[in-house]
Backbone bond lengths (Angstrom), bond angles and torsions (degrees), N, CA, C in turn:
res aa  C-N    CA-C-N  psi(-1)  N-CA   C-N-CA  omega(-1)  CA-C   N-CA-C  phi
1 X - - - 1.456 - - 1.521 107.85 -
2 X 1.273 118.77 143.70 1.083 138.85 -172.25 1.752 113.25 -76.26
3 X 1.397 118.28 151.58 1.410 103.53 170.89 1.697 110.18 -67.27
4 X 0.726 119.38 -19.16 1.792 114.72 -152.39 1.180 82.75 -86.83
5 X 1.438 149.16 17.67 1.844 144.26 -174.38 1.009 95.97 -134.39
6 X 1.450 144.96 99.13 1.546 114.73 159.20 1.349 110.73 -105.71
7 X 0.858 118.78 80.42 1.477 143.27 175.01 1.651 119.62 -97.22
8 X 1.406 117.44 113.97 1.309 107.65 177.39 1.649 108.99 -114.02
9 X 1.423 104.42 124.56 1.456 107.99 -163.51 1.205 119.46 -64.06
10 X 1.433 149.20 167.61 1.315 131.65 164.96 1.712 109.94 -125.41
11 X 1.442 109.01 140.67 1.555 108.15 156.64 1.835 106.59 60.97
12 X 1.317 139.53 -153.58 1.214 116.82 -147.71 1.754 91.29 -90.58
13 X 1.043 139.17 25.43 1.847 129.92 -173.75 1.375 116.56 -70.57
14 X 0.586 108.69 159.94 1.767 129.55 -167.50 2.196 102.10 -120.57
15 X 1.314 133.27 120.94 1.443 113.98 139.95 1.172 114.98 -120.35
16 X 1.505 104.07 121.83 1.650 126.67 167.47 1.116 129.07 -80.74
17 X 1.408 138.49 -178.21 1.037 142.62 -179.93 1.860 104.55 -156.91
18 X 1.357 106.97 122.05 1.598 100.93 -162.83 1.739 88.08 -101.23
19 X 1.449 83.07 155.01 1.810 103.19 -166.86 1.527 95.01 -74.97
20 X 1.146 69.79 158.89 1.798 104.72 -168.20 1.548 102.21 -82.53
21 X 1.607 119.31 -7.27 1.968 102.60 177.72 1.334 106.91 -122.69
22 X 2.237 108.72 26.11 1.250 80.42 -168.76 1.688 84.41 -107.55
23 X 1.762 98.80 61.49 2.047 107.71 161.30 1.836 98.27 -81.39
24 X 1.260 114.38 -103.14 1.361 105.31 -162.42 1.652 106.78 -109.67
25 X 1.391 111.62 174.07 1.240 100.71 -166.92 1.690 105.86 -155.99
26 X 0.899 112.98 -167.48 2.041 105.32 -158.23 1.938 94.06 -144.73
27 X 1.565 75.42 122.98 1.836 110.45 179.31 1.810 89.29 -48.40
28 X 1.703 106.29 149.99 1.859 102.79 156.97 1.854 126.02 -31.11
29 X 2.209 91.52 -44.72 1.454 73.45 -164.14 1.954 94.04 -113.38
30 X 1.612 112.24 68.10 1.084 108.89 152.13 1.565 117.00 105.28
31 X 1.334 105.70 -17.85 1.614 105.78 -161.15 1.445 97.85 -114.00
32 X 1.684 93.25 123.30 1.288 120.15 -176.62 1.983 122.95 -70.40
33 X 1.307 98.22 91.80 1.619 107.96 169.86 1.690 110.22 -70.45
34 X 1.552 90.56 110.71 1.751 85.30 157.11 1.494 124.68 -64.37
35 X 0.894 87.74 -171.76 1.954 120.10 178.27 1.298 112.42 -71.47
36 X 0.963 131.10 -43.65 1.353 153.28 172.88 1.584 121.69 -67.30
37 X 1.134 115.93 -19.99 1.497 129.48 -161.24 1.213 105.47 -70.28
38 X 1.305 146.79 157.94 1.548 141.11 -176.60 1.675 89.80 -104.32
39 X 1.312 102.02 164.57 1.637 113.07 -165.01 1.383 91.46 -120.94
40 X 1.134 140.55 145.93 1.326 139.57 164.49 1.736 108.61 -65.04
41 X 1.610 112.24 -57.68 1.250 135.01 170.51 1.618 117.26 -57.77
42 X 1.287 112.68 154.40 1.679 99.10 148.74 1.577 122.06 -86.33
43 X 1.211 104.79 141.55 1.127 125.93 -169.34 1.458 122.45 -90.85
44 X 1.507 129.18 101.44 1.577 112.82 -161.09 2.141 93.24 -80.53
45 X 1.174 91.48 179.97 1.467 104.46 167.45 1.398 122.71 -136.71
46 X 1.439 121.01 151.89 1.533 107.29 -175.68 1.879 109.28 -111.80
47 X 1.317 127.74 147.08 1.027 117.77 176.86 1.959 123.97 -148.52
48 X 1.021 130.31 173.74 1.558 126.20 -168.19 1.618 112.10 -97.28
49 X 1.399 106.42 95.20 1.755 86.11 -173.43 1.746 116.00 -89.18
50 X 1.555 101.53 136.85 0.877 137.99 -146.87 2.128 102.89 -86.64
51 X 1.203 100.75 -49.70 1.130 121.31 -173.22 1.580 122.57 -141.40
52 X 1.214 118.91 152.49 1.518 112.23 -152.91 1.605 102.23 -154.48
53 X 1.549 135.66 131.12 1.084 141.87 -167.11 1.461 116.32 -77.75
54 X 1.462 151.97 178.12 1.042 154.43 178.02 1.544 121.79 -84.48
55 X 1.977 113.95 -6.35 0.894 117.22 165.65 1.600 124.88 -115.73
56 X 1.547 103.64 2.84 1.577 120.70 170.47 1.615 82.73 -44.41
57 X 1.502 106.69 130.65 1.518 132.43 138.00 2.180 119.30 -79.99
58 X 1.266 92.94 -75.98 1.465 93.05 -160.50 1.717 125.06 -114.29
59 X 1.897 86.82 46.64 1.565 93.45 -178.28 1.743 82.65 -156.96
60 X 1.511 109.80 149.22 1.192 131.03 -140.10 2.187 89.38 -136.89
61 X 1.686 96.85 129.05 1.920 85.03 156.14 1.566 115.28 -54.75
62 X 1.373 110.85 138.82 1.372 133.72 161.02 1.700 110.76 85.15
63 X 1.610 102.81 17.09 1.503 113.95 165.67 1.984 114.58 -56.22
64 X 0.981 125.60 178.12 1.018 124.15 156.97 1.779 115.62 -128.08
65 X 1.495 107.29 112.99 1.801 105.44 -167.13 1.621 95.52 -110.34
66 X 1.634 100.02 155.73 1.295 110.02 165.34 1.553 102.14 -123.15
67 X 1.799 105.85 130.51 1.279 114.26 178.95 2.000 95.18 -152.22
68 X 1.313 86.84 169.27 1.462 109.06 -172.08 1.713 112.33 -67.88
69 X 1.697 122.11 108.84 0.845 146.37 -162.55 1.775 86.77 -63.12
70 X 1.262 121.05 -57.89 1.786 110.51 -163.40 1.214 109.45 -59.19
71 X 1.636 117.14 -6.41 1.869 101.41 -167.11 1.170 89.04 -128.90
72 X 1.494 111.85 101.03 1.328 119.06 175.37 1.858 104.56 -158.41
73 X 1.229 93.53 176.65 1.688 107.52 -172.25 1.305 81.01 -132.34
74 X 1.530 107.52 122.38 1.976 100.34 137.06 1.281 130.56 -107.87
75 X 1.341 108.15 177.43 1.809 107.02 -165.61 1.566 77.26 -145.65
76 X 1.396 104.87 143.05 1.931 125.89 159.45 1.798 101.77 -98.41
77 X 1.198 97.89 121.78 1.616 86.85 171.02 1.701 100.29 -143.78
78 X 1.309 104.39 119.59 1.630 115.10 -170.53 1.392 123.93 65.93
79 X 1.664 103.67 24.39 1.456 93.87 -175.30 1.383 104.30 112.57
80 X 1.243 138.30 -32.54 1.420 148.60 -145.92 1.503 94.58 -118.55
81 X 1.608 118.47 152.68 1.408 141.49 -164.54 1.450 88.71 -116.07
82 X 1.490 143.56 104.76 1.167 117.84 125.36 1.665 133.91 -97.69
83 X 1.537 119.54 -160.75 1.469 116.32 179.20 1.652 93.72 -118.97
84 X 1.014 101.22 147.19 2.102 117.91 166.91 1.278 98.58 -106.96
85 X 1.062 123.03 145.28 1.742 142.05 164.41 1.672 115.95 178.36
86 X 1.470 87.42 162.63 1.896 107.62 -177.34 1.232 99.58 -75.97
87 X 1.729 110.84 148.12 1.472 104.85 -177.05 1.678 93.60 -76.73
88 X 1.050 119.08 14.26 1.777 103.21 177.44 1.367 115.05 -83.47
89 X 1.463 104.76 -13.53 1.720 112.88 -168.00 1.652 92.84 -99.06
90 X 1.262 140.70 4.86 1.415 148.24 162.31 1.603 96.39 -57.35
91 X 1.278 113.66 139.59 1.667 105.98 170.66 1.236 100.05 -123.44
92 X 1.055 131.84 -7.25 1.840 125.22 -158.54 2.242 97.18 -162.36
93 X 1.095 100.08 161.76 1.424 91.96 167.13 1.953 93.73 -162.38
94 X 1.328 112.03 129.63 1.329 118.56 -166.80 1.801 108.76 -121.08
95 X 1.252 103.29 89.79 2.117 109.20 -162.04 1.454 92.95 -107.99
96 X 1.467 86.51 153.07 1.878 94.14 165.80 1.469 102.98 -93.24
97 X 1.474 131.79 -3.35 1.036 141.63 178.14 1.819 112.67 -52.76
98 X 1.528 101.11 -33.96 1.479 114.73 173.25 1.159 120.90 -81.44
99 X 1.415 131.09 0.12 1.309 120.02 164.52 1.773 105.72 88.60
100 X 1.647 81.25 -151.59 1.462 86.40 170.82 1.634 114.43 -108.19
101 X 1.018 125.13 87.89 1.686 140.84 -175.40 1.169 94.68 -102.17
102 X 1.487 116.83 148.24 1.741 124.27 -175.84 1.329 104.31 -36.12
103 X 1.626 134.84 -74.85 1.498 151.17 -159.25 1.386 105.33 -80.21
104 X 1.182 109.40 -59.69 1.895 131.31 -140.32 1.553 117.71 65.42
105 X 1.446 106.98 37.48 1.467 101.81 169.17 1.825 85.30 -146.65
106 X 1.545 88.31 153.43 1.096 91.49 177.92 2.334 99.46 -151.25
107 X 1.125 101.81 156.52 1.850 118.68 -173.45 1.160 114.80 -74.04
């Protein structure tokens, strides 16, 4: 955790910070979907967690997780947007910590 957070997590929580390119983004063949666009699907999101509770098991600061953008809490702290959540609401976690493993994500 960073100085600019002083946040001490509690019990299984997670604080993230969702990336900064996941604004708009470009179809296979070229055509640029905003941010704004409605998804037919749900849409997961990926983000950098920042801070991590004393009962996190299997997610690490400065992991990168993908979890569900609608079920979230945010907090402003110094200016800054992050997300709070249970590592149960984590769906994916993608580390260089794993090396070379088929994916680098693992359930």
């Amino acid at each position: 955790m960073s100085d600019k957070t002083p946040i001490k997590m509690l019990h299984d929580r997670l604080l993230v910070e969702l990336d900064r390119e996941a604004g708009e983004r470009r179809s296979s063949g070229g055509i640029v979907i905003p941010a704004t666009a409605a998804m037919g699907a749900k849409r997961l999101a990926w983000s950098r967690v920042v801070a991590i509770g004393p009962q996190v098991r299997s997610v690490k600061a400065d992991d990168r997780v993908l979890f569900d953008p609608e079920e979230r809490a945010e907090v402003e702290v110094h200016g800054e947007t992050y997300v709070v959540m249970r590592e149960r609401d984590v769906h994916a976690v993608a580390a260089d910590r794993y090396g070379d493993s088929a994916t680098g994500l693992y359930l």
